[in-house]
OpenMM code with the backbone's topology and positions (N, CA, C; nanometers):
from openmm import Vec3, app, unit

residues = "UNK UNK UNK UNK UNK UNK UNK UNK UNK UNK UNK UNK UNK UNK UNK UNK UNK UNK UNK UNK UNK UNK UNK UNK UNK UNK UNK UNK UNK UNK UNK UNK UNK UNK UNK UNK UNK UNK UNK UNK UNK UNK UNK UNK UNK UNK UNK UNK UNK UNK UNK UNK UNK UNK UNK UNK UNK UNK UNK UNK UNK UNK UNK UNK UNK UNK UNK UNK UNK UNK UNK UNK UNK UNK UNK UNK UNK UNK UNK UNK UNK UNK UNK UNK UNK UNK UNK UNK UNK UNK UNK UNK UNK UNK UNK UNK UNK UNK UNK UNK UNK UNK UNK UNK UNK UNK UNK UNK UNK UNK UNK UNK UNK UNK UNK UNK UNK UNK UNK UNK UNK UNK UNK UNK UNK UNK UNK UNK UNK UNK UNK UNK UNK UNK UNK UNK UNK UNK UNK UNK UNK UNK UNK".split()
positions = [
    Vec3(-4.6254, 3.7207, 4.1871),
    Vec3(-4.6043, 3.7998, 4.0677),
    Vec3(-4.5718, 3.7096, 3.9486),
    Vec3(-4.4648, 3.5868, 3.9718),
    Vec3(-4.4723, 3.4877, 3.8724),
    Vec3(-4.6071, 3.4454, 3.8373),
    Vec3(-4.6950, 3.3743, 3.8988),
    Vec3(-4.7864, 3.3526, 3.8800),
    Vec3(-4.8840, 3.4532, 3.7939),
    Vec3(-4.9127, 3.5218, 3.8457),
    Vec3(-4.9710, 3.6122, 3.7455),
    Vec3(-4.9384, 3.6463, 3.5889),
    Vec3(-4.7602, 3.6785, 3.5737),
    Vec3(-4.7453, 3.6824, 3.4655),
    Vec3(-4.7556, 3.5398, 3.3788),
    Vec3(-4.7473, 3.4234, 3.4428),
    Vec3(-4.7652, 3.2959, 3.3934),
    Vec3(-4.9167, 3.2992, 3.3360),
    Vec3(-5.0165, 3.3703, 3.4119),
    Vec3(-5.1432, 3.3413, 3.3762),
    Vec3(-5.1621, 3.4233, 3.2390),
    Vec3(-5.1097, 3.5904, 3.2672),
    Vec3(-5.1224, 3.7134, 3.0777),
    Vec3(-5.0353, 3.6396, 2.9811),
    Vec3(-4.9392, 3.5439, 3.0023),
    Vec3(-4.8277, 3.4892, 2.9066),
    Vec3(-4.9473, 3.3560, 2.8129),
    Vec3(-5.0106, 3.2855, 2.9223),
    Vec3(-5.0838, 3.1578, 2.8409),
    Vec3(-5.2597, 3.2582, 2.7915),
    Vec3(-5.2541, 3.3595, 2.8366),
    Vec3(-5.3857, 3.3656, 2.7919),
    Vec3(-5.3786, 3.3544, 2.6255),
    Vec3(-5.4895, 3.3511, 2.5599),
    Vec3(-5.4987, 3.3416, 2.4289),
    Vec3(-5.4798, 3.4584, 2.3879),
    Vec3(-5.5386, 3.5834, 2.3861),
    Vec3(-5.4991, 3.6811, 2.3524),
    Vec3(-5.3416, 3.7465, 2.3215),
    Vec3(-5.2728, 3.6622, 2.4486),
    Vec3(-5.1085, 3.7246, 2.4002),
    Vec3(-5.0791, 3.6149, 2.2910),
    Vec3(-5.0688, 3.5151, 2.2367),
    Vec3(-5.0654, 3.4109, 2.1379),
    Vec3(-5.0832, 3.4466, 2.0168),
    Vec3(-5.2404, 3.4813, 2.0061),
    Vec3(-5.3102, 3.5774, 1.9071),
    Vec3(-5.2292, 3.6745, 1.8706),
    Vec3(-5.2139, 3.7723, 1.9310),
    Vec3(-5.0927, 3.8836, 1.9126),
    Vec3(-4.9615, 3.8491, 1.8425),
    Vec3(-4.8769, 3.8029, 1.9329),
    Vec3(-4.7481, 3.7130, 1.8883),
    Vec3(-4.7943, 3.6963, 1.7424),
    Vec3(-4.8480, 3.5721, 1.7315),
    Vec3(-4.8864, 3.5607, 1.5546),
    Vec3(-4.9087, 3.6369, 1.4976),
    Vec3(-5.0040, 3.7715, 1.5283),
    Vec3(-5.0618, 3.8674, 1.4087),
    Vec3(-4.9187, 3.9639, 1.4118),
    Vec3(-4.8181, 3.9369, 1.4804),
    Vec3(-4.7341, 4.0294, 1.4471),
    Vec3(-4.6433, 3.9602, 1.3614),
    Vec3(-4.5830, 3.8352, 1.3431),
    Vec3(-4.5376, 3.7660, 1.3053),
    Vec3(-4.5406, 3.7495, 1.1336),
    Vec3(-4.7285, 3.7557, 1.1212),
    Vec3(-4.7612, 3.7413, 1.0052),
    Vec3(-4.7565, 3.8623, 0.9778),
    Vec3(-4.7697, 3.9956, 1.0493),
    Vec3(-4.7870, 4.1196, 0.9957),
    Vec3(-4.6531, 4.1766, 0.9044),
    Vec3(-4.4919, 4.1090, 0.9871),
    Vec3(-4.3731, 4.1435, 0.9663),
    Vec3(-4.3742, 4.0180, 0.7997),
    Vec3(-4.3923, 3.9701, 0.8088),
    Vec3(-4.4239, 3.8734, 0.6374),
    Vec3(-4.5212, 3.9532, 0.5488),
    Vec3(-4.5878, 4.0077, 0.5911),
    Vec3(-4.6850, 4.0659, 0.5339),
    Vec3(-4.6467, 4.2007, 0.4455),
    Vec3(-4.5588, 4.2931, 0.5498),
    Vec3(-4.4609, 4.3985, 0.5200),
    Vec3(-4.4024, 4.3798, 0.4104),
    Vec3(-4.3470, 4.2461, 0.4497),
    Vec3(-4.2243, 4.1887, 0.3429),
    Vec3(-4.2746, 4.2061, 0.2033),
    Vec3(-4.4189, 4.1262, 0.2107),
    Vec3(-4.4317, 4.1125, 0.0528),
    Vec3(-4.5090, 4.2099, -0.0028),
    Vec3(-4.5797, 4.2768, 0.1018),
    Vec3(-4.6218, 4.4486, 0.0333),
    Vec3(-4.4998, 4.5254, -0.0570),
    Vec3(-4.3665, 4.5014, 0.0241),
    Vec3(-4.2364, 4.5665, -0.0373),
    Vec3(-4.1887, 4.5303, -0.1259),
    Vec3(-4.2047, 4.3946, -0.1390),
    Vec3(-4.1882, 4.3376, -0.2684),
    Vec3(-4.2846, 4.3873, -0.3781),
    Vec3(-4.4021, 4.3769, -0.3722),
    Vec3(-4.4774, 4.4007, -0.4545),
    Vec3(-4.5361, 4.5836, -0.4750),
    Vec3(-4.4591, 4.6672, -0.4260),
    Vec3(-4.4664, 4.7765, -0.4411),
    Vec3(-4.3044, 4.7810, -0.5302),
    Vec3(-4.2109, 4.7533, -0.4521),
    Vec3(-4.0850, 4.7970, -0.5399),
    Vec3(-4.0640, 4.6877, -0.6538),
    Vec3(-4.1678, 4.6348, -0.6863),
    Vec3(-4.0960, 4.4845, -0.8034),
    Vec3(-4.1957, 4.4918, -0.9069),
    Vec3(-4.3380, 4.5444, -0.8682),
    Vec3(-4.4230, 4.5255, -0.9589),
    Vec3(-4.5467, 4.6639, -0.9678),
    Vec3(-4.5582, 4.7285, -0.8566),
    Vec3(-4.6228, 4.8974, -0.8933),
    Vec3(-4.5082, 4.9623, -0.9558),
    Vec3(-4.4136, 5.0009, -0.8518),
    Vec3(-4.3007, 5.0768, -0.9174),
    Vec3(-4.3129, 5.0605, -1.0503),
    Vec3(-4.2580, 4.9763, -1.0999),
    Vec3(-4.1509, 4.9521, -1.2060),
    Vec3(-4.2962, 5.0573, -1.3382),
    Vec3(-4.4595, 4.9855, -1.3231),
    Vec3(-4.5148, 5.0550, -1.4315),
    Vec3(-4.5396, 5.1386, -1.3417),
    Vec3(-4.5701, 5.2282, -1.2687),
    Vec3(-4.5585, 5.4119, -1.2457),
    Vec3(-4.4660, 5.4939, -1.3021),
    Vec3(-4.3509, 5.3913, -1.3287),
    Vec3(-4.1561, 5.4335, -1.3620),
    Vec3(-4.2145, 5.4799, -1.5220),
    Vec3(-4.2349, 5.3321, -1.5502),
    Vec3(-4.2656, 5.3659, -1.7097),
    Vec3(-4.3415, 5.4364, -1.7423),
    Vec3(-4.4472, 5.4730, -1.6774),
    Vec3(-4.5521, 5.5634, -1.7377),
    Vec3(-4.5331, 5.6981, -1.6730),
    Vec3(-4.4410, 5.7587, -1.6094),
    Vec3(-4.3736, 5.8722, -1.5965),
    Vec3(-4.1959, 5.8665, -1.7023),
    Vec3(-4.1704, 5.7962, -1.7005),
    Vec3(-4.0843, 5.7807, -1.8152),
    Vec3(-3.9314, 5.8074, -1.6993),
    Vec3(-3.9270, 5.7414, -1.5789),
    Vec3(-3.8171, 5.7320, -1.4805),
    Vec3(-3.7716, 5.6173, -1.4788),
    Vec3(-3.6383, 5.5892, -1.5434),
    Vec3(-3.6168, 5.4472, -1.4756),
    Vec3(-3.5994, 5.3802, -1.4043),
    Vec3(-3.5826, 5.4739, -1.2593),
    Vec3(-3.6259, 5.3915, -1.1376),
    Vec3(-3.6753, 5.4787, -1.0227),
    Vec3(-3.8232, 5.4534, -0.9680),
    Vec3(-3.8921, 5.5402, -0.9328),
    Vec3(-3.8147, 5.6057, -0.8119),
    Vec3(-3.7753, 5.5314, -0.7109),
    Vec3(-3.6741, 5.5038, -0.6143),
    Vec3(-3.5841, 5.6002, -0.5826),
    Vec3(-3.4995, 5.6050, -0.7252),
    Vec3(-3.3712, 5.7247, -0.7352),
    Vec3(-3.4424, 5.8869, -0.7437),
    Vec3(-3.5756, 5.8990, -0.7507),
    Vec3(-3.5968, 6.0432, -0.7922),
    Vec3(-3.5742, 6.0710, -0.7049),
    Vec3(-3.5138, 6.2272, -0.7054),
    Vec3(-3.4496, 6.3333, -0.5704),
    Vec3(-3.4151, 6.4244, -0.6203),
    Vec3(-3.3729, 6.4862, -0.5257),
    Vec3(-3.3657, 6.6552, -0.5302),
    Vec3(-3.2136, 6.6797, -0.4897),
    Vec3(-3.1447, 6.7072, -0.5200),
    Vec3(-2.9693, 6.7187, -0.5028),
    Vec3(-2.9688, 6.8500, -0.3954),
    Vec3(-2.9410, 6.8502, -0.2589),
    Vec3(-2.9602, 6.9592, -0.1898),
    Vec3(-2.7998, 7.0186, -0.1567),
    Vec3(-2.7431, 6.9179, -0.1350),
    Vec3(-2.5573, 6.9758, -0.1379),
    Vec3(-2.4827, 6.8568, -0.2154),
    Vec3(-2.4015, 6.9051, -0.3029),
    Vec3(-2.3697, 6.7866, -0.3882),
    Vec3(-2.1991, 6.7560, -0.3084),
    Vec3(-2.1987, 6.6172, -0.3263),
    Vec3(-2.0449, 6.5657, -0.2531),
    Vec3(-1.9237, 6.6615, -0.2745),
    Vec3(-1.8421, 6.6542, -0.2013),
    Vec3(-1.7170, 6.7569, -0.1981),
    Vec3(-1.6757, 6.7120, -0.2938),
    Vec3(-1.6311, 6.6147, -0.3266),
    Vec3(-1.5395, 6.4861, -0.4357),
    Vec3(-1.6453, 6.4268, -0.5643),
    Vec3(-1.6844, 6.5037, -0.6397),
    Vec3(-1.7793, 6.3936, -0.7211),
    Vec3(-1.7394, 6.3168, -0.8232),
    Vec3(-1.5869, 6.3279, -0.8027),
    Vec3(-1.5560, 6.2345, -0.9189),
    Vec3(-1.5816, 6.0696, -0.8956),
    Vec3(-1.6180, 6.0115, -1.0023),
    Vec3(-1.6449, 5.8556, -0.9646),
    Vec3(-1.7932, 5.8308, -0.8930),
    Vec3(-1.8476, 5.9158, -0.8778),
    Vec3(-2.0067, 5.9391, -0.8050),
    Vec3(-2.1057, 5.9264, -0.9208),
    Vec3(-2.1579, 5.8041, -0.9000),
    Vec3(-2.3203, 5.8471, -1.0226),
    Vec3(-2.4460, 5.8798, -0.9383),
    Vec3(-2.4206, 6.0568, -0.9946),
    Vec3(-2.5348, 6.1461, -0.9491),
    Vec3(-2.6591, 6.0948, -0.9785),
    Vec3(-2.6665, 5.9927, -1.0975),
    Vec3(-2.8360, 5.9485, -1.0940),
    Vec3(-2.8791, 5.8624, -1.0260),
    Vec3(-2.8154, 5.8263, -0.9108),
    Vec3(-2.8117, 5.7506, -0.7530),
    Vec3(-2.8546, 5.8169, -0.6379),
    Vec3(-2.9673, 5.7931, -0.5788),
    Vec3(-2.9458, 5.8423, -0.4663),
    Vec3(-2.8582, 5.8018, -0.3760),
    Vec3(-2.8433, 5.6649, -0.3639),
    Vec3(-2.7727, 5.5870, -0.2427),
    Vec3(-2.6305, 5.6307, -0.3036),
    Vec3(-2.5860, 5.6438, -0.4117),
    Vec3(-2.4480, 5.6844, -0.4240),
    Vec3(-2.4438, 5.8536, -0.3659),
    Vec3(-2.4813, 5.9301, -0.4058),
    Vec3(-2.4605, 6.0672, -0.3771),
    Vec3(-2.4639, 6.0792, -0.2141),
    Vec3(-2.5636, 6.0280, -0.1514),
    Vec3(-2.5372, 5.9743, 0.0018),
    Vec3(-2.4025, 5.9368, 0.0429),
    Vec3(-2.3421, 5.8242, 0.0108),
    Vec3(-2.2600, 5.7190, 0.0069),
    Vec3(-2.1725, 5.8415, -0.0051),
    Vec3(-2.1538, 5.9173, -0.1058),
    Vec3(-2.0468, 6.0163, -0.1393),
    Vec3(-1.9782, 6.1481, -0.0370),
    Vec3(-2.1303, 6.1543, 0.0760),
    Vec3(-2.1505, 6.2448, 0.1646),
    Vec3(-2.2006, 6.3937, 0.0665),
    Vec3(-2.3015, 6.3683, 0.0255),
    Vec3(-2.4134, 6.4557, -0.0274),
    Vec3(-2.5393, 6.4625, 0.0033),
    Vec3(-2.5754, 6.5679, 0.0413),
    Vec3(-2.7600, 6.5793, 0.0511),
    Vec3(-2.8496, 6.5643, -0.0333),
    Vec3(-2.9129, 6.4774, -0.0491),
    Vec3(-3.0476, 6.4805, -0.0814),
    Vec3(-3.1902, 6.4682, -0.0768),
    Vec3(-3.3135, 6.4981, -0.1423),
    Vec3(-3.4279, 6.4652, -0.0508),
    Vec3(-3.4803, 6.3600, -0.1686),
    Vec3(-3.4886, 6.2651, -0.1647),
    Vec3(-3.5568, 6.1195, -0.2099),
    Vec3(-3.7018, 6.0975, -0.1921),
    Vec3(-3.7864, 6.2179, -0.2492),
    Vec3(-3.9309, 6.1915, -0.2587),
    Vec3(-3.9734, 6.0592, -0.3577),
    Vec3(-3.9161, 6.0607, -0.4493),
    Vec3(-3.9168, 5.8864, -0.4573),
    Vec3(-3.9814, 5.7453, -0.3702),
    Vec3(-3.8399, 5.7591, -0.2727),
    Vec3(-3.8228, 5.6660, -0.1803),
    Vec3(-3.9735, 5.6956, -0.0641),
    Vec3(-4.0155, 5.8562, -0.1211),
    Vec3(-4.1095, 5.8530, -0.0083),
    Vec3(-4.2250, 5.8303, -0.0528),
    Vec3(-4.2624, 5.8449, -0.2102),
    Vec3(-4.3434, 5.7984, -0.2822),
    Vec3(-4.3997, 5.6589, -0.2561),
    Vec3(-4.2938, 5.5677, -0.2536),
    Vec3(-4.2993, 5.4010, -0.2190),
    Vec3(-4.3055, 5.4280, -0.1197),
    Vec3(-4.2805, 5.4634, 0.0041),
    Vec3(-4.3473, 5.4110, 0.1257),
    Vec3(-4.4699, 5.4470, 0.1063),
    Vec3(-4.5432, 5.5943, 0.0949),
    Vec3(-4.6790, 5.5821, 0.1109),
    Vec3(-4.7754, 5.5032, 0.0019),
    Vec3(-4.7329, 5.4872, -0.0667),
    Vec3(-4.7774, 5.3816, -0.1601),
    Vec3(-4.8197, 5.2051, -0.0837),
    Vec3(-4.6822, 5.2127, -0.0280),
    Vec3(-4.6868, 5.0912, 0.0717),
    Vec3(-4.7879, 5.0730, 0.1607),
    Vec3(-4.7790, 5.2199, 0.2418),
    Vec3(-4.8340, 5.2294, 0.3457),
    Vec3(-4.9761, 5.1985, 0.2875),
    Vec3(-5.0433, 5.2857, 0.1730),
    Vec3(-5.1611, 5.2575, 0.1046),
    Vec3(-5.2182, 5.1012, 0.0926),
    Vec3(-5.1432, 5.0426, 0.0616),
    Vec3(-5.1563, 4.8914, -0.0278),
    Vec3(-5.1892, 4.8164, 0.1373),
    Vec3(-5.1364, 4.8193, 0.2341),
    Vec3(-5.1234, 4.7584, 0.3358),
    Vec3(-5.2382, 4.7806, 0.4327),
    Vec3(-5.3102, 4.9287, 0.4009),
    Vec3(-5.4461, 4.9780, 0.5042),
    Vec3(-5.5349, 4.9238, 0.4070),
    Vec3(-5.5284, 4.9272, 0.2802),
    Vec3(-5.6412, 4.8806, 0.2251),
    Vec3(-5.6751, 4.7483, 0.2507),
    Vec3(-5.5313, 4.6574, 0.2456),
    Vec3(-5.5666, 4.4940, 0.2653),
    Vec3(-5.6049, 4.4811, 0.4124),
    Vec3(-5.5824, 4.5626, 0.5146),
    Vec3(-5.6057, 4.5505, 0.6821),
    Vec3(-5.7777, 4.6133, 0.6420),
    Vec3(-5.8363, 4.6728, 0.5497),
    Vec3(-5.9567, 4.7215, 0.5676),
    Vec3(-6.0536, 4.6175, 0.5158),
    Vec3(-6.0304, 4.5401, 0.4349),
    Vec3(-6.0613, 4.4512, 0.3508),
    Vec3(-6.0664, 4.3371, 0.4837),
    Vec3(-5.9618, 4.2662, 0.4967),
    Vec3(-5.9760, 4.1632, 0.6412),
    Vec3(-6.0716, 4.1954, 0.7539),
    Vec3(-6.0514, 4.3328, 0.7877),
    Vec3(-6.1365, 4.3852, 0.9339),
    Vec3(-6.2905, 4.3920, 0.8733),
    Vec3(-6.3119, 4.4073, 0.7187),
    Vec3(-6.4180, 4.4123, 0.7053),
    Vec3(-6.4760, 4.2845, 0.6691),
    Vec3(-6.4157, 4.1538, 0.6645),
    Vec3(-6.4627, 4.0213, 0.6333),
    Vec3(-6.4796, 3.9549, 0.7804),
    Vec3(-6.4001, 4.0288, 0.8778),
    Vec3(-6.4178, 3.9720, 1.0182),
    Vec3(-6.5628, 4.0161, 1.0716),
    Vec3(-6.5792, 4.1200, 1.0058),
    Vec3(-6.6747, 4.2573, 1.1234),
    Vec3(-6.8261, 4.1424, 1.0377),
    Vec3(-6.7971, 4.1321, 0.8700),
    Vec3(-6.9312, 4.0695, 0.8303),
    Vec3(-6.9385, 3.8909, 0.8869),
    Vec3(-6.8193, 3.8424, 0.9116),
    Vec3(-6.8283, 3.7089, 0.9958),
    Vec3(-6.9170, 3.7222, 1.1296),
    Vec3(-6.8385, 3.8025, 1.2134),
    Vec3(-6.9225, 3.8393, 1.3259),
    Vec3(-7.1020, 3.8462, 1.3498),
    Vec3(-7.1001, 3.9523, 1.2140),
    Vec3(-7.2357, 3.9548, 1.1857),
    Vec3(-7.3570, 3.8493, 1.1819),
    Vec3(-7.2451, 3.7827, 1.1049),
    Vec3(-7.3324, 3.6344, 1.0964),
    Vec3(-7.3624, 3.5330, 1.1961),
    Vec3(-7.2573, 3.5270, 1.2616),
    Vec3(-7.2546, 3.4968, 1.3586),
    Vec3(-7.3686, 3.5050, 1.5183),
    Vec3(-7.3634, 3.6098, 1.4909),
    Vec3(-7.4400, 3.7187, 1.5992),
    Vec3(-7.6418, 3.7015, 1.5511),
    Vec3(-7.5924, 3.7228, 1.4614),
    Vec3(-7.7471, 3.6469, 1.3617),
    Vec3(-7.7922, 3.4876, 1.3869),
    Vec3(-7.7034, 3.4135, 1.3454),
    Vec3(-7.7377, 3.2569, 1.3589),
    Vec3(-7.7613, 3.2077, 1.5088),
    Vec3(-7.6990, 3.2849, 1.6070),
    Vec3(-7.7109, 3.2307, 1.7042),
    Vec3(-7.9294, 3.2579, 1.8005),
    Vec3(-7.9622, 3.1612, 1.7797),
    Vec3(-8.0939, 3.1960, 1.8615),
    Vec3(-8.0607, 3.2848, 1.9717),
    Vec3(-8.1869, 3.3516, 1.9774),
    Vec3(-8.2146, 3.4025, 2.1112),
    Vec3(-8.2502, 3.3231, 2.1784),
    Vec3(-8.2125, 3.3332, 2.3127),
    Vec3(-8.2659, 3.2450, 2.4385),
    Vec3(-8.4168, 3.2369, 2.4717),
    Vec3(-8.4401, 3.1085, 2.4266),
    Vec3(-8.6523, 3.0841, 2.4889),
    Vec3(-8.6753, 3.1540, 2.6380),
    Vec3(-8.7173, 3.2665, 2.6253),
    Vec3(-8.8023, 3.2639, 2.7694),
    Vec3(-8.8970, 3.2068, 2.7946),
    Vec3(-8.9596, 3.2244, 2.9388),
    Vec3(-9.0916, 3.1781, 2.9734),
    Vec3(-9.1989, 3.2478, 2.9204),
    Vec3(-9.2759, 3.1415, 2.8454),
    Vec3(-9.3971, 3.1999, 2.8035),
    Vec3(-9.5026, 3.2856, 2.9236),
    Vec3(-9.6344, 3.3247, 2.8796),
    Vec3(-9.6969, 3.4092, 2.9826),
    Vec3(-9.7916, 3.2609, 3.0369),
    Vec3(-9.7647, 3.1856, 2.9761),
    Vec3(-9.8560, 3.0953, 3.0614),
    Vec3(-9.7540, 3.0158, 3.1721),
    Vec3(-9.6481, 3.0363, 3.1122),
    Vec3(-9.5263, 2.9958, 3.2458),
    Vec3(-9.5249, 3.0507, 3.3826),
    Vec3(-9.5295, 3.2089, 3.3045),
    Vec3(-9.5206, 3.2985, 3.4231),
    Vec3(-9.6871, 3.3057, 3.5311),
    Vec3(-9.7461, 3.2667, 3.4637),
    Vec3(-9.9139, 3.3026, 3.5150),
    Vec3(-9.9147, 3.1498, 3.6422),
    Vec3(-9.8649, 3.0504, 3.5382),
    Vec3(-9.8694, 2.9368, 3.6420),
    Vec3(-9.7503, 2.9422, 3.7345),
    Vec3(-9.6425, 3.0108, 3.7380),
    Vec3(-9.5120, 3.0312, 3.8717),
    Vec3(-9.6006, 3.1429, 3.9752),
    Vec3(-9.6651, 3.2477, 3.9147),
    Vec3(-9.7492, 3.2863, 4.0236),
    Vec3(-9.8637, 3.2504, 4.0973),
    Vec3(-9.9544, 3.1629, 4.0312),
    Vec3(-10.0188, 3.1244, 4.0591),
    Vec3(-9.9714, 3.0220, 4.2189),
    Vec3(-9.8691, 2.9112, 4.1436),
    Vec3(-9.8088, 2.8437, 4.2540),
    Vec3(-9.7559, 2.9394, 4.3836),
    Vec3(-9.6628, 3.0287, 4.3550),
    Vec3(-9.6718, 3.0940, 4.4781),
    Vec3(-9.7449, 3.1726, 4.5230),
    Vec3(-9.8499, 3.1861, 4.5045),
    Vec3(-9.9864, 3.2436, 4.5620),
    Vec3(-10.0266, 3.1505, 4.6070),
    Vec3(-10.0446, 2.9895, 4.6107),
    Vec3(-10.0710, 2.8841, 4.6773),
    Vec3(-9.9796, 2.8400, 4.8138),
    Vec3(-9.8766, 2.8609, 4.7851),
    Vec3(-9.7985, 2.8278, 4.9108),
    Vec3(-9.8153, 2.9888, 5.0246),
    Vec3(-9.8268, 3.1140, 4.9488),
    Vec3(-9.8412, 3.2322, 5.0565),
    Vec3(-10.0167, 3.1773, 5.1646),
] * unit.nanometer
topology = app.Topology()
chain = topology.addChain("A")
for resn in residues:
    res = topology.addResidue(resn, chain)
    for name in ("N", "CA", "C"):
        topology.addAtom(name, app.Element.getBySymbol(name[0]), res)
């Protein structure tokens, strides 16, 4: 059983993996960056929000709101208040957007590599018919 898992551990494929997840979790990173640092900020301005993030919906407001800035989501939370942060859900699918498009873009530079690939490579020479005429011929000589 060691053995075996020694053999799925070195194949290339788990390696491959390992890395594409590696780079995928960096990848995350700077989608998030570049959704909350640089889409946000002009969607903000051109809806006229100053931070796209905080928009929400106040569903039970804190027992205590003194000292609470309601134009927070994370404070009104923090305060023990409900809210729904379509905002916050705005930027993820936004994220989520930015991140299938660049995975569609790659899968589609792999799929046209392939292509090429699959193209350049010759087909294998068969035997011509005069190959085949003279292999029968010979064994019609030895029958």
């Amino acid at each position: 059983m060691l053995k075996e898992f020694k053999e799925f551990a070195i194949k290339g494929n788990m390696l491959d993996m390992a890395v594409g997840i590696i780079i995928g979790a960096a990848f995350g990173t700077v989608v998030s960056s570049f959704v909350g640092d640089i889409i946000m900020p002009i969607i903000s301005s051109i809806f006229s929000a100053p931070d796209f993030g905080n928009l929400f919906v106040l569903l039970k407001a804190p027992a205590d709101t003194t000292g609470v800035n309601m134009s927070s989501i994370a404070a009104v939370r923090e305060a023990g208040g409900v809210a729904l942060g379509y905002g916050l859900f705005i930027n993820a699918v936004i994220s989520l957007l930015i991140v299938a498009m660049a995975l569609f873009i790659v899968v589609k530079g792999m799929n046209k590599l392939k292509k090429e690939q699959e193209v350049a490579a010759p087909a294998p020479a068969g035997p011509t018919a005069e190959d085949l005429l003279a292999e029968i011929r010979d064994l019609l000589k030895k029958q």
